[in-house]
C-alpha positions in Angstrom: -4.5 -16.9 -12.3 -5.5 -15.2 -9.1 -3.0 -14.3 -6.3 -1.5 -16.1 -3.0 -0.7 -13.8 0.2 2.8 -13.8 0.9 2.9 -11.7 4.2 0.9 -9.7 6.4 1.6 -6.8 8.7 -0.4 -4.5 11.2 -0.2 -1.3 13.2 -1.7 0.3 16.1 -0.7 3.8 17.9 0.8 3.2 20.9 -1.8 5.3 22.8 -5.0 3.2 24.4 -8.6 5.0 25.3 -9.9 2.4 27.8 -13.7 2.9 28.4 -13.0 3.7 31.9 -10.9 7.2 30.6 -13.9 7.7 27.5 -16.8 7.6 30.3 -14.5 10.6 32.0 -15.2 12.2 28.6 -18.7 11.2 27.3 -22.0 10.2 29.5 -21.3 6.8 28.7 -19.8 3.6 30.8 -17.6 0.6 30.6 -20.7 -1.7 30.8 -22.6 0.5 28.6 -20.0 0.0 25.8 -19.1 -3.4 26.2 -22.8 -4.5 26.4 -23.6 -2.8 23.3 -20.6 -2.7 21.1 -17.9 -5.3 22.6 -14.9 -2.8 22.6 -12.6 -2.6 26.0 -10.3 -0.5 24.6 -9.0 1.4 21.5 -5.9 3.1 20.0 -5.7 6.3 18.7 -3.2 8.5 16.9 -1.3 11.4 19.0 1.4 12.2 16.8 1.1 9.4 14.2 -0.5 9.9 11.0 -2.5 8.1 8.8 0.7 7.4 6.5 2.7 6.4 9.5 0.3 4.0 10.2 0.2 2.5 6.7 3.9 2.3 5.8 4.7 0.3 9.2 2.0 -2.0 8.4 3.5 -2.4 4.9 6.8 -2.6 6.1 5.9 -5.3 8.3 4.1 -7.3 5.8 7.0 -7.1 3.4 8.7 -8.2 5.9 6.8 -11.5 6.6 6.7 -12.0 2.7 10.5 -11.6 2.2 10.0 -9.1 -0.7 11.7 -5.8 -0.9 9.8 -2.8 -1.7 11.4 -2.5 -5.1 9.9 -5.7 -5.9 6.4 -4.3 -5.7 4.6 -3.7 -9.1 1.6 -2.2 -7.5 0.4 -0.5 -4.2 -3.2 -0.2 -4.2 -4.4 1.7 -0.3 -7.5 1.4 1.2 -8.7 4.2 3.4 -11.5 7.1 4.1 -9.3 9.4 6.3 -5.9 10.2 4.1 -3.9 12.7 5.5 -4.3 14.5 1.8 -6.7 14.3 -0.5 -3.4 14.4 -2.8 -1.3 13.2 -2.5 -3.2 9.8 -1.8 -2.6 7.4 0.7 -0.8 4.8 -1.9 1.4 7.3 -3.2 2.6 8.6 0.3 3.4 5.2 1.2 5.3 4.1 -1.9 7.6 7.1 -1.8 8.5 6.7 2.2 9.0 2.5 1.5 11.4 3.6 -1.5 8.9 1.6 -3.9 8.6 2.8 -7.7 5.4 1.2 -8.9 2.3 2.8 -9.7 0.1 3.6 -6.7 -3.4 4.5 -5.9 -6.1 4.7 -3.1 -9.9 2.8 -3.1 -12.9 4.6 -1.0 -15.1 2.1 0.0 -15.4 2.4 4.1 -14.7 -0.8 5.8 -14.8 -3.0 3.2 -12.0 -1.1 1.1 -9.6 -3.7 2.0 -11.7 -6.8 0.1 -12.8 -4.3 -2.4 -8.8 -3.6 -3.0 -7.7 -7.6 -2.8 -10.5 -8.3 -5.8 -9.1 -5.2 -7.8 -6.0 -6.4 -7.4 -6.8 -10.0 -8.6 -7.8 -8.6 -11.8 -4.1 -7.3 -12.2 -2.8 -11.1 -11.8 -5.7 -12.3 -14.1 -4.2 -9.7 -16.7 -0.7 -10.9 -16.0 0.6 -7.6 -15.7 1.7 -8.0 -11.9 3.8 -10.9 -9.6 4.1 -8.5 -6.4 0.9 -6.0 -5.0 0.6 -4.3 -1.9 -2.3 -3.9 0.0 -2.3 -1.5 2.6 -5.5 -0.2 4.7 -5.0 2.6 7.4 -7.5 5.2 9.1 -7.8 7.3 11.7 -10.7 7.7 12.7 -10.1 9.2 15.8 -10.0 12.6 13.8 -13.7 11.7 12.4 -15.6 11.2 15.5 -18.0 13.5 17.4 -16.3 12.8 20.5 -19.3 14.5 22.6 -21.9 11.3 20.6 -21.5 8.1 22.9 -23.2 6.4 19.8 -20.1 6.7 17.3 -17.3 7.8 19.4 -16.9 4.4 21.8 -16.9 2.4 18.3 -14.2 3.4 16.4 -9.9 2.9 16.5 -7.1 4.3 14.7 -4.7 1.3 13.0 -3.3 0.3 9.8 -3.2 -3.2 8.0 -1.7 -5.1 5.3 -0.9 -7.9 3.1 1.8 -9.0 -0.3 0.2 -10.9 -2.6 1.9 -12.5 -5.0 1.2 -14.9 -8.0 -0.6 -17.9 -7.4 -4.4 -19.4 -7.0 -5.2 -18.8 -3.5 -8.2 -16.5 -4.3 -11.1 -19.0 -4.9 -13.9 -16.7 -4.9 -15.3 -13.4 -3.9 -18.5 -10.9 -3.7 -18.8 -7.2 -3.9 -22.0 -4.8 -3.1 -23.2 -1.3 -3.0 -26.3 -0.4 -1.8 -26.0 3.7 -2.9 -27.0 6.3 -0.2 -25.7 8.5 2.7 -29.3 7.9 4.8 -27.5 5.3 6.9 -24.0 6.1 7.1 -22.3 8.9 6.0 -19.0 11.4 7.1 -19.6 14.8 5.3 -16.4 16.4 4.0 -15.3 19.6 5.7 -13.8 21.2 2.6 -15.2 24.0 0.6 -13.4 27.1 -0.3 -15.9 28.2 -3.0 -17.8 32.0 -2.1 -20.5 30.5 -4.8 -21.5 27.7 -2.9 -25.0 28.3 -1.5 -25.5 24.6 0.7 -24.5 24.0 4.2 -22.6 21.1 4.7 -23.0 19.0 7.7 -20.4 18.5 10.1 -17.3 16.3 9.0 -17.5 13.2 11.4 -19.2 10.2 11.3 -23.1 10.3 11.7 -24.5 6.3 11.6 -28.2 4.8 12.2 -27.5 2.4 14.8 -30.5 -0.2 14.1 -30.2 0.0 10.0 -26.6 -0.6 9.9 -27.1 -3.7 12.4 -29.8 -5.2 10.0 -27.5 -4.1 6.8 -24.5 -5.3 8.2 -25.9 -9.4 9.7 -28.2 -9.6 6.6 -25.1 -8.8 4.5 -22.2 -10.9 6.0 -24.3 -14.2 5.9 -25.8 -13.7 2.2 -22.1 -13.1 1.2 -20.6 -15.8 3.5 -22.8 -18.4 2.4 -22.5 -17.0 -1.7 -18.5 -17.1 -1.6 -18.3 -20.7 0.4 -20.7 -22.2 -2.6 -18.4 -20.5 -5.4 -15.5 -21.9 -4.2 -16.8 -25.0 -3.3 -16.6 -25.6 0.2 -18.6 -26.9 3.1 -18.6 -24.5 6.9 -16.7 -27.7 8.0 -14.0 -27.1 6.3 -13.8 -22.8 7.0 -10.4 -22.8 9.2 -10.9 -19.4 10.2 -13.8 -16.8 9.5 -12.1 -12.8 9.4 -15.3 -10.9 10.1 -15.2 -7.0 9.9 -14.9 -5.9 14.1 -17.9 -3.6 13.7 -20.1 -4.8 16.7 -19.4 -8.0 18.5 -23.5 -8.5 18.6 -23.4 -7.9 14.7 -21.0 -10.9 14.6 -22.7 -13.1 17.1 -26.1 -12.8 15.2 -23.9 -13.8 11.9 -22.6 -17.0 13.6 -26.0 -17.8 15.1 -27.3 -17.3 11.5 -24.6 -19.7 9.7 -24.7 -22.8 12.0 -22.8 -24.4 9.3 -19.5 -22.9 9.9 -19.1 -23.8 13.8 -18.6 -20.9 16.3 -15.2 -21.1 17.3 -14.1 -20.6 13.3 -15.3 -16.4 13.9 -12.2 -14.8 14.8 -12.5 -11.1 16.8 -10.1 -8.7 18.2 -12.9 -5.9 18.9 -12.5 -5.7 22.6 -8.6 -4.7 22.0 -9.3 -2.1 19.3 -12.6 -1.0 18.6 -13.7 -0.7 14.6 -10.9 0.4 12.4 -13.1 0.7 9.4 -10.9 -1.0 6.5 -8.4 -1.7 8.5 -10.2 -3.9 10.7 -9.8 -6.7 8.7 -6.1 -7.6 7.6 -5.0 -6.0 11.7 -7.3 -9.5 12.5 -5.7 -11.4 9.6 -2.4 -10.2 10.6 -2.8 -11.4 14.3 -4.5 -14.7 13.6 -1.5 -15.5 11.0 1.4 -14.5 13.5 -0.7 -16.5 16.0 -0.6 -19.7 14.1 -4.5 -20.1 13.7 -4.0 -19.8 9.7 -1.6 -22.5 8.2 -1.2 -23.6 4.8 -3.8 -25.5 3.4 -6.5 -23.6 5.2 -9.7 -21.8 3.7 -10.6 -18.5 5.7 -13.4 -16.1 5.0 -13.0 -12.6 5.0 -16.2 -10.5 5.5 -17.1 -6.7 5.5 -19.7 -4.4 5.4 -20.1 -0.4 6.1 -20.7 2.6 4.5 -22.0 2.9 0.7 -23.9 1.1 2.0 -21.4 -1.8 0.6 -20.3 -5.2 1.5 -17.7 -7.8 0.4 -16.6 -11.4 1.3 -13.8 -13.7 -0.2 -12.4 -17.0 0.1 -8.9 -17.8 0.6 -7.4 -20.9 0.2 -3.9 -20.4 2.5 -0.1 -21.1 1.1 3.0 -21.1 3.0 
């Protein structure tokens, strides 16, 4: 017993950064950004939060899955940029839905949405859920040193999320952590205490551009190729790959890498909202299910990578 996905759902502000209005902001350009990094645009949070985001996502994927929030037996919420450290993410969400399960939130950067799906598969393996939601939202807008063209042209605000219900959809999965804040890491701003004697470093997202491109291809392909083998399955028969939107050259070099799978199976939405850190992946799995790409019957990929350093991959077998 693992789990099928009943519905999806996604959620972007309604407020777009084009590079053109970022390079009035930061010594950067349009060509600069798109040359490096693949992003056109990106939407950010004015007046949303990160809860709005997440409980229209979730509302939308209930939505699609026909299943009333009182159904749910678990909310389990993905995300590095909660509006509280407490309450959490999952519990803010399940009291605006009017849902009375128990609820909690993963840290895990941009893979916390995989990392949530395979916690959550050990709930159906226990038999002690039929309904869990999986939400993913961040803000990252509010992390970002918007004076660093390195970070700031990267990153989006959105929200994603999926049902999943009983079933055996999930064939096979794989979960890393590389320990470490030398490559990626967002210090937290927080500390009250008049005994503390260390500086802490300043509360947005600092990131070693070259490591975390050789982290993140070597990564995605080792996991790719490890989850397609578990489950059984040849690149021929991948419908659609769901790669994190990170770097559209990180993705390229995956796809040159795994000439099995062929090109046109790697899915991106990059250029329309940057990197929404765990987010980035069910927004993509949202749109490619809503677009008709994903039908019943299908095996997609799901891939992720980011800070921890950790990494994640899954197979999906798809049911109407």
């Amino acid at each position: 017993m693992s789990f099928t996905i009943l519905g999806t759902g996604s959620f972007v502000p309604s407020r777009v950064v084009d590079n053109e209005e970022l390079s009035r902001m930061v010594e950067t350009s349009d060509q600069w950004i798109t040359q490096r990094v693949g992003v056109k645009e990106r939407h950010v949070c004015t007046t949303e939060t990160v809860t709005d985001l997440g409980v229209e996502a979730a509302r939308r994927a209930l939505d699609a899955a026909g299943v009333r929030p009182e159904e749910l037996d678990l909310i389990i919420a993905a995300t590095i940029s909660a509006d509280t450290i407490s309450p959490g993410l999952g519990g803010m969400v399940q009291n605006r839905l009017g849902a009375a399960c128990p609820a909690f939130d993963m840290n895990v950067a941009c893979p916390g949405f995989l990392f949530a799906m395979d916690v959550a598969a050990g709930f159906f393996a226990r038999k002690v859920v039929k309904k869990v939601l999986v939400v993913s939202a961040e803000r990252m807008s509010g992390l970002l040193d918007w004076t660093d063209r390195s970070t700031c042209c990267i990153f989006g605000d959105g929200a994603g999320a999926a049902v999943l219900g009983e079933g055996d959809g999930y064939l096979s999965s794989e979960l890393h952590t590389k320990g470490g804040d030398d490559i990626i890491s967002i210090p937290t701003a927080w500390d009250n205490s008049p005994f503390y004697e260390l500086e802490r470093g300043k509360s947005c997202v600092h990131m070693k551009g070259q490591d975390t491109y050789k982290f993140a291809v070597t990564s995605m392909v080792a996991d790719i190729r490890s989850v397609m083998e578990k489950a059984g399955i040849t690149g021929e028969q991948v419908k659609a790959v769901i790669p994190h939107q990170a770097n559209l050259r990180i993705i390229a070099e995956a796809r040159r890498r795994l000439p099995e799978i062929p090109a046109d199976r790697f899915l991106t939405n990059i250029e329309k909202y940057g990197n929404t850190s765990s987010a980035s992946e069910p927004i993509l799995l949202d749109e490619a299910v809503r677009s008709g790409l994903i039908s019943s019957g299908d095996y997609v990929v799901l891939a992720a990578f980011g800070g921890g350093l950790s990494s994640a991959a899954c197979v999906i077998k798809w049911k109407d």
